[in-house]
Each structure stands twice: as C-alpha cells, then as structure tokens.
N, C-alpha and C positions, 0 to 999 in steps of 0.2 A: 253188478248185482241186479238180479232180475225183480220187477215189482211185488215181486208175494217175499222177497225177504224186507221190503219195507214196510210192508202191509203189518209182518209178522212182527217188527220194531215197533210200527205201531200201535199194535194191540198188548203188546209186553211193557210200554212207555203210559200207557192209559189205563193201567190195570186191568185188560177186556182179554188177556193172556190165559189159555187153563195151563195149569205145574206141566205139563207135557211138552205145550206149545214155548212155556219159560226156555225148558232144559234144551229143548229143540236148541231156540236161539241162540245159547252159550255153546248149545257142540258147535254150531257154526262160528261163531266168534274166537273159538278155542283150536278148533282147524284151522281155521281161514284168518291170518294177521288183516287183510282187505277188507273181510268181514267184521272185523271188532272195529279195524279205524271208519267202516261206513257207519257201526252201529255207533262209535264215541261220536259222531260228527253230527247224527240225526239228534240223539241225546242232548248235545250242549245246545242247539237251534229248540227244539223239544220244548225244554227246561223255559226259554225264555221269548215263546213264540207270541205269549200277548203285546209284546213290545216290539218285534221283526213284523207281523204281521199286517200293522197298520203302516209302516216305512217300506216292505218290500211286498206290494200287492203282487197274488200271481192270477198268470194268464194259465189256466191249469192245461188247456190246451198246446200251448208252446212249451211248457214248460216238461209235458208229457214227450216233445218231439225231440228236447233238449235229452230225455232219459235216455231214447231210443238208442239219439247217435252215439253217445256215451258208452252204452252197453254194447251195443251193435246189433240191437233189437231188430224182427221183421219189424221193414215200418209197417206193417197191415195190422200188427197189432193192436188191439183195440185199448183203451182207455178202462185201466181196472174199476172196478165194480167201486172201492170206495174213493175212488177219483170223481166218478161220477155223479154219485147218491150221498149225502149224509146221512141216511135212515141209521145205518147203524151207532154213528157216532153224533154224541152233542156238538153243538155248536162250535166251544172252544176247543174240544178234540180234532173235530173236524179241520178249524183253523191249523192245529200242529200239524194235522198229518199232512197239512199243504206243506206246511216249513218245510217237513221231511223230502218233500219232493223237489221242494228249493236247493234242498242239501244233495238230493241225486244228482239234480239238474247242476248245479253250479258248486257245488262245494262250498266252505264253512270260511274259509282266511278270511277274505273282503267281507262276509256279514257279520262275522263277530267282530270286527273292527268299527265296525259301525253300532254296537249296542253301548247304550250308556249304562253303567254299574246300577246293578240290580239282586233284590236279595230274593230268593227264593225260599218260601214255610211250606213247611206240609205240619200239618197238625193232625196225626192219625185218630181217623172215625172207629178203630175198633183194633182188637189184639191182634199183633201179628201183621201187622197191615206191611203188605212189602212196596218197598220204594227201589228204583232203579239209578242211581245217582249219572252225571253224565260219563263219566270213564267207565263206566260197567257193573262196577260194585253196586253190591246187593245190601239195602237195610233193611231190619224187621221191627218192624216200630211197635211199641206198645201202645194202650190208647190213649189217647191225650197227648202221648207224646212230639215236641216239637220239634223239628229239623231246619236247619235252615241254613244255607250256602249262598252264594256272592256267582256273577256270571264268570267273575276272575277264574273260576274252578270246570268253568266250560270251556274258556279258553286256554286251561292246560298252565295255567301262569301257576295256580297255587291249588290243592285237592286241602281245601277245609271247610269244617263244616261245625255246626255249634249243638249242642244239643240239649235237651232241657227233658227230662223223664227217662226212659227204658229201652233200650235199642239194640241189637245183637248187627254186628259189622262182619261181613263178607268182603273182603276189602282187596281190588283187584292189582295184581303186583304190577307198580312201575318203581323202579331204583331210583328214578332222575327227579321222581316228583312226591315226595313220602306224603301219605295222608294223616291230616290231621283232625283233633276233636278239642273245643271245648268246652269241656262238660263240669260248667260253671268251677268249684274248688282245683277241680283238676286238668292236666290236659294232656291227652294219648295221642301219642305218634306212633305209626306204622307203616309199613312200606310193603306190603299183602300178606293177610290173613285173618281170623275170623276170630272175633272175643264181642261180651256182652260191654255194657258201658249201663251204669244206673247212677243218673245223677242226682237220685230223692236220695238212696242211701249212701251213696259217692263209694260204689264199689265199679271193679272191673277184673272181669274174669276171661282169662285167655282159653281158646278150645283149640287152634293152631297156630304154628308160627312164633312170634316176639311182640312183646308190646312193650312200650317206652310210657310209663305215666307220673307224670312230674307235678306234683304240688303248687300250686301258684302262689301261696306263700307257705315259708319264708323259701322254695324253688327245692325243693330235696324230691332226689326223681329213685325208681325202680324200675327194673328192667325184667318185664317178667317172658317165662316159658309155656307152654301149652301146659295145661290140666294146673297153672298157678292162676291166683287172684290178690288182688290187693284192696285193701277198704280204708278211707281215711277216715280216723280215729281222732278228734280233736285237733291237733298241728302234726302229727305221725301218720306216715302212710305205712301200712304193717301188712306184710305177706300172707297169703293165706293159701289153705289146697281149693282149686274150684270143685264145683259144686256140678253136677250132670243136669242137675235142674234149672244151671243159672242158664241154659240155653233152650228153655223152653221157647223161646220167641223163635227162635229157627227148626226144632225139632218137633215141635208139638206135644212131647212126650215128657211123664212127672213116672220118674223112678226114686222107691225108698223100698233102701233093703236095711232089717234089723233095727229100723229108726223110733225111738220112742214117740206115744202117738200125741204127746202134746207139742216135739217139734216137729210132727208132719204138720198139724193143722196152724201151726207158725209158717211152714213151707207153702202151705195150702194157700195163706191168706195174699200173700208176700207174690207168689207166683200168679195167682188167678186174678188176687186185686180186690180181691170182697173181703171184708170183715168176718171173722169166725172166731166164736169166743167158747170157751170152754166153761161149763158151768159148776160151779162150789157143789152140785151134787156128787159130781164125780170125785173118785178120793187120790191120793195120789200116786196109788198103786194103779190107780187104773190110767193115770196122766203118764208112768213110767212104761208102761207095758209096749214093749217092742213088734214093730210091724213090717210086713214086707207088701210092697203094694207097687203095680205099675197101673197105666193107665195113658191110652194114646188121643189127642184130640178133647181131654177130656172138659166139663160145665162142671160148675161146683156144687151142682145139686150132685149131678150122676156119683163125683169123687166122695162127697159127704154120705151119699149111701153106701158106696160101699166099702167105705171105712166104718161105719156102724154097723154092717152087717158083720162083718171081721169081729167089731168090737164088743156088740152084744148093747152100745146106747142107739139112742137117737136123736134126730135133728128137728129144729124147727126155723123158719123165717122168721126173721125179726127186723124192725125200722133198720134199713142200712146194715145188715146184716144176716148171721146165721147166728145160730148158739148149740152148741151141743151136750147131754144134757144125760143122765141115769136116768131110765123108766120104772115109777114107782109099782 
C-alpha cells in the first residue's frame, strides 16, 4: 500500500474525509481484501493511539524506511507531506497518523498485544456525526449520542459495542465474528447489515439484511427482516413495519406521503430533535388533514415553513422549542 492510501485512512479515521474521499476508501477496501485488512489494522492502533503512543515512540524517519522496503517503494522517495508537517492535523491526530505508519511499518499482532484493555466513547457533537468503527463499519450517531467499545474489538476477539441515544449501523459482514449492541433494555446482534438502534425509545428498525434483538429481561428475542422494526412495549417486544424516516441519520432525507399533519410534526420533532407543539387554535380538522412532503438535508425552521406554506398556518419560536399556530 503506497502512502496516499494511508494518508487517505487517515483523513477518513479523523473525520478530515469529504463523502467522495469516504466512498473512495471503501471501493478500495471492497476491491482489495489487502486493503481492508491494511485499513482494519490502522483502525484498531487508530482507536487506541493515546496509549501506543507513549509505549511505542516513532523514529518517523526509520520508520518511513521500514514503509519503503515493505512496499518496494523507490527508496528516493521522499517523506509524505503529512509525515513531515502537522499543520494540517491537531496534535492528537497527528499522534494516530504516526500509529498508522507504525502499522505500515511493522503490523498490528505484537502491538495489540501489548495494549492494556481500554474503553473507547465518542459522544457525537452534532446530527449525523459519522464514526468509522475499527473492522470498517460505519455509525451515524445522533447528537449526544454515546458509543463506546473495548480495545478487545480492535483486536478481532469480540465486535461489541454499547450504545446510549440514536445511531443508524452500517455493519461490515464477517460470519466468524457477529457484531453486537447494547442498547441498554435490549440487545441486537448482527453479522452485516444496516438498521437504526434508538435506545431513548428502545426501537430498532432494520433497512438491510437480519437483525437478532432479544430483551434482556425476562430474554424473549425477534428476529427481524429488512423494512421490519421492533419497539419494546413495557416487558413485550412487538413487531412493527419500519418507517423510511427511521433512517434519517444515514440518508438525510424526511419523506411523508398522505400523512396527517399532526403525525408529521410528531415525525418532525422525534426526527430533528426539537420540540414542536401544535396549538389549541388549530381545530381538528386541520390536525387531520393529510400531507405529502419530502425534504433532503433539511433544519426545522426551513421544514416548518414549508409545512405552513402547504398548510395555510404559521410558526413561531418559543423557549426550547417551536409552536405552530392559526393566523387570526
């Protein structure tokens, strides 16, 4: 693997990635089995470079000479640009993408052997926020939402991960190693494919593939299909059809076809995360009245207006919220 596909791990592992430079990475990983096992191996050092870093100092220079022979690089070749400079990357990034080169140079068995158990959080700063977990797979965190895994999962022993809020799973297939979640009342197993997991409402809804989610008390499991969901109900976990919207966090897009407009702005609140209250002026003929509305990327000002436009009310801000409203 030549230096611009670590560069390119790098920048896709640091979130410094544009969606082009992502998709890049996975045709290459999806081609090339050498490519995914180079990008699993930078990933699991990656994940837990604050703690490799201080135990395996690098000589960036030897270690760039270690790439060479490796690859069968010209040795004339020069010392990539962020081998040399940190301007573009912070400090602690800086630190991983040494790891990374650790991992060119030398490979992963003897260093993960040497890391002591460690839990890794991400706590997402905003909606959507994509995480790269170390075997490949793809989460879309919501915000606040918390993730957190064990180095065990870098070393390929066990794919589990815990999760606390709203996260859409892209889940990369190995048979030998099933990944798992869980998401407090419940817990989903899967072995690759993509469904939401929301553990405020303790729903999961599948968009490809199987999913396995079992109760953790008193253990009563479902095995559900692509376009099913399931929500637990008191001590019942109860089937349901999913929803195009529960995949917002991966798709960006809120479709309602024919939907009455008091459960879109239920859909609205639920999806976006802000408060939207409908108000006693409205009667209830106008709470019943059916909509069709799509919207891609969209803010819940932009969606609030043009659901009032449709609807013929209007919106206002309010402490911690919106309200929507008949104009007198």
């Amino acid at each position: 693997m030549n230096p611009d596909f670590y560069d390119l791990i790098a920048k896709v592992l640091s979130h410094e990635a544009s969606p082009a430079e992502t998709a890049a990475l996975r045709q290459m990983c999806a081609a090339d089995p050498a490519a995914q096992k180079a990008f699993e191996e930078t990933a699991a050092v990656w994940a837990m470079a604050e703690t490799v870093m201080p135990a395996f100092p690098v000589n960036k220079a030897a270690a760039w000479q270690k790439i060479q022979a490796r690859t069968g690089m010209d040795e004339g070749a020069s010392l990539p640009e962020n081998f040399r400079k940190t301007k573009r990357f912070s400090l602690p990034v800086w630190t991983r993408w040494a790891a990374a080169a650790v991992v060119a140079a030398l490979g992963t068995t003897l260093l993960l052997q040497q890391l002591p158990e460690k839990t890794q959080t991400i706590v997402a700063q905003a909606d959507r926020q994509e995480v790269t977990l170390p075997d490949g797979s793809q989460v879309f965190l919501k915000k606040d939402a918390r993730l957190q895994y064990t180095t065990a999962f870098a070393r390929k022993q066990q794919r589990h991960v815990t999760l606390e809020g709203e996260a859409f799973f892209e889940v990369t297939k190995d048979p030998q190693h099933p990944f798992t979640i869980d998401a407090q009342k419940m817990r989903v197993a899967v072995v690759g494919t993509s469904f939401l997991v929301n553990t405020t409402a303790q729903e999961v809804s599948v968009r490809t593939g199987k999913v396995e989610v079992t109760q953790s008390e008193p253990g009563n499991a479902l095995l559900l299909a692509a376009g099913e969901g399931v929500r637990l109900s008191g001590n019942k976990l109860q089937r349901e059809v999913a929803d195009s919207n529960d995949y917002f966090l991966k798709t960006g897009r809120i479709v309602f076809n024919n939907k009455s407009f008091e459960a879109i702005i239920g859909d609205i609140s639920r999806i976006l995360g802000v408060p939207v209250q409908i108000d006693a002026s409205i009667s209830t003929a106008g709470r019943e009245q059916l909509v069709t509305y799509t919207a891609a990327a969209p803010s819940a000002e932009a969606v609030l207006t043009d659901l009032c436009r449709i609807t013929g009310y209007q919106w206002r801000k309010e402490a911690g919220g919106y309200r929507i409203f008949q104009a007198r």
